[in-house]
N, C-alpha and C positions, 0 to 999 in steps of 0.2 A: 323849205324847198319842196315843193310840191312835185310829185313821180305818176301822176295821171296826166294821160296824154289830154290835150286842150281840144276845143271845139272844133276844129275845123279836122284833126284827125278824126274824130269819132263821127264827123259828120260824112265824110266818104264813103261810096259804096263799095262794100264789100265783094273780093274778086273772088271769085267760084270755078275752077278748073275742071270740066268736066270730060273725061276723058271716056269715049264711047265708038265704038265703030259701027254702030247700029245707028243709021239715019231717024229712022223713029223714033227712039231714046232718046236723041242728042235734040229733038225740035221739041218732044214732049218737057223736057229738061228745061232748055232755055226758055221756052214760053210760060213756063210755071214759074222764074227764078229773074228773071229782066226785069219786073216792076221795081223788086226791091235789092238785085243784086246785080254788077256785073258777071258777065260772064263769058267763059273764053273757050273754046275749044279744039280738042285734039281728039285726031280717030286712032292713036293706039300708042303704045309706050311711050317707045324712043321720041314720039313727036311731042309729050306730056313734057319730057327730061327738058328737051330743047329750050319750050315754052320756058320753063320753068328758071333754064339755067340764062337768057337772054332778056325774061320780065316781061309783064308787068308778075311779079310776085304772087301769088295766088294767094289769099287768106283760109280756103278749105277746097282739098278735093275731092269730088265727085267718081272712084273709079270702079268701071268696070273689069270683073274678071278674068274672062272668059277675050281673048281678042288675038289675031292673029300676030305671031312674033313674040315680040315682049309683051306677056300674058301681065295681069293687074299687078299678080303676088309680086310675081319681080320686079316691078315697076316701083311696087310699096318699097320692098327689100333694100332698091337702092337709094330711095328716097329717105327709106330711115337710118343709112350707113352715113349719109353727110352733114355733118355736121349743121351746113346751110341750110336744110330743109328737113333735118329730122322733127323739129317744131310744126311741121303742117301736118293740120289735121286731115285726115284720111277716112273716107265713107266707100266704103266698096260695096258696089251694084252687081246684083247677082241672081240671076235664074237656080241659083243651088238651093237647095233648103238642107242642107244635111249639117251636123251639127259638127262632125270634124271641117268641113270646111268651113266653117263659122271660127274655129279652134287657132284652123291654117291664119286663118285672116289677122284677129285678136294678138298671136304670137308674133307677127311680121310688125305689128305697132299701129296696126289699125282702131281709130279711134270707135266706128259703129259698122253697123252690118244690116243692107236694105234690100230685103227678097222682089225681083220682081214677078209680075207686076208690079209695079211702083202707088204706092197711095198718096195722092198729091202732097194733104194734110202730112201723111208723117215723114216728108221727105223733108215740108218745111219746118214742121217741127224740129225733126234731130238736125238739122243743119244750124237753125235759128240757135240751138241750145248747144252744138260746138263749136258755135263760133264763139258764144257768150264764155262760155268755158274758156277757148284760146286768147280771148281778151285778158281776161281775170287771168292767168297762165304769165303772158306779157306782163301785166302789171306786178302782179308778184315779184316775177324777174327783175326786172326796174328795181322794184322797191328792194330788193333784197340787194345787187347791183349800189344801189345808192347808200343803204344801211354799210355795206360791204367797207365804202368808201370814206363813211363818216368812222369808221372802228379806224382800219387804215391812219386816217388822218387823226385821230385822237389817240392811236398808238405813238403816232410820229413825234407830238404834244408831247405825250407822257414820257418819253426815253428823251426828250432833251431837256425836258425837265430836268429826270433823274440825272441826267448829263452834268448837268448844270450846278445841280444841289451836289454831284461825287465831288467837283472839282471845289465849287466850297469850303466841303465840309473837308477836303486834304490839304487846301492851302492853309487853314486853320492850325494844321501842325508844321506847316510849313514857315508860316511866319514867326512862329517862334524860332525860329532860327536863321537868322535872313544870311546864311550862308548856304543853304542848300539849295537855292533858283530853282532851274526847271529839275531837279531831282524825279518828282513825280512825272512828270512827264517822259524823262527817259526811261525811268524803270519799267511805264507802261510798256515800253515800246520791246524793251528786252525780254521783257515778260513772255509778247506775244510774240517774237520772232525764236525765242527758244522753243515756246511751244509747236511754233508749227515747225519749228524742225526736228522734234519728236514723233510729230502724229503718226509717223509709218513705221516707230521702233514699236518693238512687240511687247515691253511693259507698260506703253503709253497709249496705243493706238487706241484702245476702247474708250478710253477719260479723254481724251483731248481731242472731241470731236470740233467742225469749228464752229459751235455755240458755244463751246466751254472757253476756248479761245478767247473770243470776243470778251465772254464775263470777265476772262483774267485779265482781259486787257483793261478793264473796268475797274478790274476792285483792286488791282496792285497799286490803285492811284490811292485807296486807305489802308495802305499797309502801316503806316507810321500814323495815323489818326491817334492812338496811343497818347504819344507827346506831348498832347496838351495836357494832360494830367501830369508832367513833371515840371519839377521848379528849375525857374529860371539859373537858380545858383548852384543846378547838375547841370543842365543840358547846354548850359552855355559855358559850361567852365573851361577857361584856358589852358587845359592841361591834364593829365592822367585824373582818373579818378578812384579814391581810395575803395577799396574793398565797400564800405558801406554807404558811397554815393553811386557806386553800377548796381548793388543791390536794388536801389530805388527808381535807377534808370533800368533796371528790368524789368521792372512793371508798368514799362509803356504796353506790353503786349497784351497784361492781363487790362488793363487801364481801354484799348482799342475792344477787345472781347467785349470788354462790357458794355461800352458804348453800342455795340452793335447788338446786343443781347436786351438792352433796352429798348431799342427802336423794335425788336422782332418781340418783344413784349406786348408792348402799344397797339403794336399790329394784331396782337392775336397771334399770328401767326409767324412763317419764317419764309421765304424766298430764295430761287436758287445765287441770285445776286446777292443777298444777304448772308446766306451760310457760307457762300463763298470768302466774300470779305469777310466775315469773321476770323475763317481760317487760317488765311492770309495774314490777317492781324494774327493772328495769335501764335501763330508756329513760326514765323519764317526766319528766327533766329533759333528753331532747332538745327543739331547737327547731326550728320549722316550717323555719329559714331558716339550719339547719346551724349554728348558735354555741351550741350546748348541749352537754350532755356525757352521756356519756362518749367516744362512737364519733363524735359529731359528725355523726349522722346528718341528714339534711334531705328536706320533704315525705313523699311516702307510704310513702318506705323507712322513716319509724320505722312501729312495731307500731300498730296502732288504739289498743290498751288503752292504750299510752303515751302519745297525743294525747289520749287522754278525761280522764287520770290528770293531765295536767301541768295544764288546765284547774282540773279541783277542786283541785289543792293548791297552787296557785298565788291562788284566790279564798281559801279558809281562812287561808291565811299570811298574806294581806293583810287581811282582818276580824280578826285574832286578834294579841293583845299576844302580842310574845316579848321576850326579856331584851336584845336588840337595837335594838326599836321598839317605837310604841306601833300601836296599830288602829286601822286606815282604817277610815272609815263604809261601808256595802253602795254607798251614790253615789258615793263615790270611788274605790272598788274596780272598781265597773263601767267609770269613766272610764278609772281604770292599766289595765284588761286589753283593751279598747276598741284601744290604743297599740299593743298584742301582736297584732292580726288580722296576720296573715302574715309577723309577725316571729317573734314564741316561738310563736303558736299556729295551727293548722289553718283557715284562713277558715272552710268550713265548720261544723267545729266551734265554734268562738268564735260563730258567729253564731245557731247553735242553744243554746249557752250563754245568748246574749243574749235570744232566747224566752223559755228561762222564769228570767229570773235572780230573778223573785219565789219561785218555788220554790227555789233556793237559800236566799234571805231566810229562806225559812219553815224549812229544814231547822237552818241555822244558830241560829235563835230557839230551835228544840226540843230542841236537843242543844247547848246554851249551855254554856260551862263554870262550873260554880257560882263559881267565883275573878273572874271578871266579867270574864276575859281578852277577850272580845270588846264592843266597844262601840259605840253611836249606829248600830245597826245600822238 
């Protein structure tokens, strides 16, 4: 896509505003500048603004200093506080020769500075040469404008990409267990309705700006990516699991680490999206009170993401049948997790859970699994 204007714009004559209240000026002006330029004029400020603000547009103008009322400065002054016209180029005409007044003009956004008497040659010269300037200026614009556009729209590309490839690479552990349905889906949701209604508690407000947010709302969908590393004949077992098949079902979490420790491998690098889901994976079955796993971390040593994360998949598992159990009511589930404030979970948290846990209710209801795994909600 080409950002240079086409022939018939660069083929118009260029509009020259010359704003003079000297009769003699203003015909010496227009008769040096007509062959090759329009030209329009005003005998003093306010009539320059008017022009200006009602069109034809001026492409450079011509002002004089020195005029009764609104004198040139202030004319420039306003001309460079608007937004619409602070792009035109500015030549102030001037019987001063003194070099603060040269200083005055310059600081106000004056593009040149022409002593009269006027010398024909260098009037056409510096005009000739800021318009070319104000051209190339435009074009840049544009081009920068359209570059602007194409980043924009290849940002947009690449987040539904990664959109795309998250939800993927979550269904992956999803299907290993075609009891869990929209699981990921909810949990996203609880995720990010917890966090915003922490953002204005005072251990949370710095971390959970709303980018961080959005990330959680992103990476809580590979909190269990994990699971594909475990065998079918744990993760599907119909019934308790002995001491040394939960051992091996607890290395979904280091099982998720890794996976994502690879990918930030490959990369060279690591990402805030990445580190996140990492931690996500890998904590969110710590407890408040140290007896979780992996690392056995306890209080605010585990990750935020991971106190937010063990909260909603902890509430899901308990509303939702799995081949193990059947499903708690949303009242009973409040009551079990009720049990967990400063055991499995973050007081805090747990108790902002407990706010809006009808918003739960509601997320749950919307994103129900058609197989009716959840019930009496």
């Amino acid at each position: 896509m080409s950002v240079i204007p086409q022939g018939s714009e660069l083929a118009r004559k260029e509009v020259i505003l010359i704003v003079d209240d000297t009769p003699a000026n203003v015909t010496l002006l227009t008769g040096l500048l007509k062959d090759k330029y329009r030209t329009i004029v005003a005998t003093n400020g306010l009539r320059a603004l008017e022009i200006i603000r009602t069109g034809p547009r001026p492409d450079l103008i011509l002002l004089d200093v020195v005029m009764p009322g609104l004198d040139g400065y202030q004319t420039c002054e306003r001309l460079k506080s608007d937004p619409e016209t602070t792009d035109i180029p500015v030549i102030f005409l001037t019987s001063r020769d003194e070099v603060d007044d040269e200083e005055v003009g310059f600081n106000l956004g004056a593009v040149d500075y022409i002593a009269k008497p006027i010398a024909p040659l260098i009037v056409l010269a510096r005009i000739s040469t800021h318009l070319a300037l104000s051209r190339v200026r435009g074009l840049l614009k544009d081009q920068n404008q359209y570059l602007e556009h194409l980043v924009e729209e290849r940002t947009r590309e690449l987040m539904q990409t990664q959109d795309a490839i998250l939800i993927a690479m979550a269904s992956l552990a999803e299907t290993r267990d075609n009891e869990t349905g929209n699981h990921i889906r909810r949990t996203q949701h609880y995720v990010a309705q917890l966090a915003m209604a922490l953002q204005s508690h005072e251990r949370f407000s710095d971390f959970l700006t709303n980018d961080v947010v959005t990330l959680l709302y992103k990476t809580a969908a590979l909190h269990d990516i994990g699971k594909v590393g475990v065998p079918d004949s744990i993760l599907l077992k119909p019934g308790k699991l002995t001491p040394e098949e939960f051992e091996v079902m607890k290395q979904h979490t280091i099982y998720g680490r890794d996976a994502i420790l690879a990918v930030e491998a490959n990369l060279g690098s690591s990402t805030r999206f990445l580190s996140m889901a990492r931690e996500i994976a890998y904590s969110h079955q710590e407890k408040w009170d140290g007896s979780g796993y992996p690392q056995g971390l306890s209080g605010d040593n585990i990750p935020i993401a991971g106190r937010l994360m063990a909260v909603a998949d902890v509430y899901d598992a308990l509303i939702s049948v799995r081949h193990y159990k059947r499903a708690y009511s949303h009242t009973e589930t409040i009551e079990v997790m009720k049990k967990g404030r400063g055991s499995h979970f973050d007081p805090d948290i747990l108790d902002a859970f407990l706010g809006i846990e009808d918003e739960f209710r509601v997320i749950a209801e919307r994103f129900c699994d058609e197989s009716d795994t959840m019930l009496n909600l």
